[in-house]
Steps between C-alpha positions, in 0.01 A plus 500: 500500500358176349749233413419552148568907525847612400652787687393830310866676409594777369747442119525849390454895554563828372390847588267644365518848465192744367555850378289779497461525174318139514826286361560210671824363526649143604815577650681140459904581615588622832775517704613241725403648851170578358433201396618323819295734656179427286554105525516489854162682582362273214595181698361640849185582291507163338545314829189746669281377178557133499457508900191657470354258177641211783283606783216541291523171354533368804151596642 
């Protein structure tokens, strides 16, 4: 990334869930091992997207 380009991360999530009946719902409190669960992946993906904006900006 350019010196002047901040890391992109990630401050918040929920799940969203979408019923068949076409209500959508923001499910904000989960359990503890699901949300362990749910922040690790989003730091892998995190990592994977900021290593990918860094090669690009480096071409």
């Amino acid at each position: 990334m350019s010196e002047n380009t901040e890391r992109l991360r990630i401050i918040g999530w929920s799940i969203n869930a979408k019923w068949n009946n076409g209500k959508v719902e923001d499910i904000l409190e989960i359990d503890d091992t699901t949300a362990q669960t749910v922040d690790d992946f989003l730091s892998d993906y995190e990592n994977e997207v900021n290593v990918e904006l860094n090669s690009k900006y480096k071409e």
